[in-house]
C-alpha positions in Angstrom: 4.2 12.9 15.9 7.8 13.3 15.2 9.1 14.7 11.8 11.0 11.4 11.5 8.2 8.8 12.0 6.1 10.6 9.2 9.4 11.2 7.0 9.7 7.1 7.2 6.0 6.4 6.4 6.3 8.6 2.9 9.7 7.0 2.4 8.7 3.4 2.5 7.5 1.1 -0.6 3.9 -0.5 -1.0 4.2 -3.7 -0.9 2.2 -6.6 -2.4 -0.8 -7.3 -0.3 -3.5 -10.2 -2.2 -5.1 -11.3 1.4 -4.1 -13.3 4.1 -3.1 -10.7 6.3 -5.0 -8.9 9.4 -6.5 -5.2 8.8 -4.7 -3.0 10.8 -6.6 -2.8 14.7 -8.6 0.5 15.1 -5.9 1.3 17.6 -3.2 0.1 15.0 -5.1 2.9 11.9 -5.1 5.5 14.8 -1.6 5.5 15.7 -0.9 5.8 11.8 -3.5 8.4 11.2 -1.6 10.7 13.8 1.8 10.4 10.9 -0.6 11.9 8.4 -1.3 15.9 8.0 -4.1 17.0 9.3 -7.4 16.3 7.6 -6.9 12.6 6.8 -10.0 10.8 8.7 -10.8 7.0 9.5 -13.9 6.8 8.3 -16.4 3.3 8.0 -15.6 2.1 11.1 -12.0 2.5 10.6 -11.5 0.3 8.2 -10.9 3.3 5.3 -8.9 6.5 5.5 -10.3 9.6 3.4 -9.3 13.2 2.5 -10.9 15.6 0.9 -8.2 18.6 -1.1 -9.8 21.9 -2.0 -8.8 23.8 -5.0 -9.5 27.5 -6.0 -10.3 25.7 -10.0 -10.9 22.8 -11.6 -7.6 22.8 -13.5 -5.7 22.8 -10.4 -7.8 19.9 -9.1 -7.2 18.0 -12.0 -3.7 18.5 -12.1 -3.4 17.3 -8.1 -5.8 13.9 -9.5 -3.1 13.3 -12.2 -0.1 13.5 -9.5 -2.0 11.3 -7.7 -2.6 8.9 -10.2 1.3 8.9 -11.2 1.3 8.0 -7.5 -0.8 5.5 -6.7 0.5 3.7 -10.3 4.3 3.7 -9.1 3.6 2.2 -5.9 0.9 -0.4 -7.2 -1.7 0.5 -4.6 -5.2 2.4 -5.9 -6.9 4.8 -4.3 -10.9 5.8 -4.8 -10.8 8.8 -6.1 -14.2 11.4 -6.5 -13.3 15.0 -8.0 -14.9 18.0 -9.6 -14.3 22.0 -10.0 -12.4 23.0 -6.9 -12.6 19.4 -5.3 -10.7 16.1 -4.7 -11.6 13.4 -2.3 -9.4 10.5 -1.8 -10.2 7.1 -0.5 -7.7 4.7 0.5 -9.0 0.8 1.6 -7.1 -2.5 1.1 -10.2 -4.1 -0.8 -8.5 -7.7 -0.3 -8.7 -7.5 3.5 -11.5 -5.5 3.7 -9.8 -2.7 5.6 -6.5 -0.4 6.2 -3.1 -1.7 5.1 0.1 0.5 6.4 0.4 0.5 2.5 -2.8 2.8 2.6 -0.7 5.0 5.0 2.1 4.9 2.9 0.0 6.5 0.0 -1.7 8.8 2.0 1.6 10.1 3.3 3.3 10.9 0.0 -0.1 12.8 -1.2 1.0 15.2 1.9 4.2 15.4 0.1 2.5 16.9 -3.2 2.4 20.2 -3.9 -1.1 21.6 -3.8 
């Protein structure tokens, strides 16, 4: 992975997806999942990415779910999102087409870009 490949994946724009296009190919998600920082996995047969973010408290995972959430609203695209004291797991699936979008990527990339 180049610096420059993953700096363009966190600088692009989600864009509308309602259906009608093709899941990204298992090959496809793997080639994208290699622009991500470590610990991003493909997980249900590649057709979700997931994270999980440790945290020494809960404040600090709470804070990290509200960046995420300020996110995930300003580019219009949702993750799943399961957290607790000291925990966050994120989910990221393109429910319309039943798998990975490169807008899933795109989220996924600029959550590397928070702070933790």
């Amino acid at each position: 992975m180049s610096d420059s490949d993953a700096d363009t994946l966190k600088n692009k724009k989600c864009v509308p997806c309602h259906g009608g296009v093709t899941a990204l190919t298992a090959d496809e998600a793997h080639g994208k999942l290699g622009l991500l920082e470590a610990g991003w996995q493909l997980v249900e047969d590649g057709k979700a990415l997931k994270r999980e973010f440790k945290f020494p408290d809960f404040y600090r995972a709470m804070s990290f779910v509200n960046a995420v959430a300020h996110l995930a609203n300003a580019e219009d695209h949702h993750p799943d999102i399961e957290c607790g004291w000291g925990y966050c797991r994120i989910r990221y699936q393109t429910h319309a087409i039943g798998g990975l979008h490169e807008n899933d990527f795109i989220c996924a990339a600029k959550i590397d870009n928070l702070p933790l």
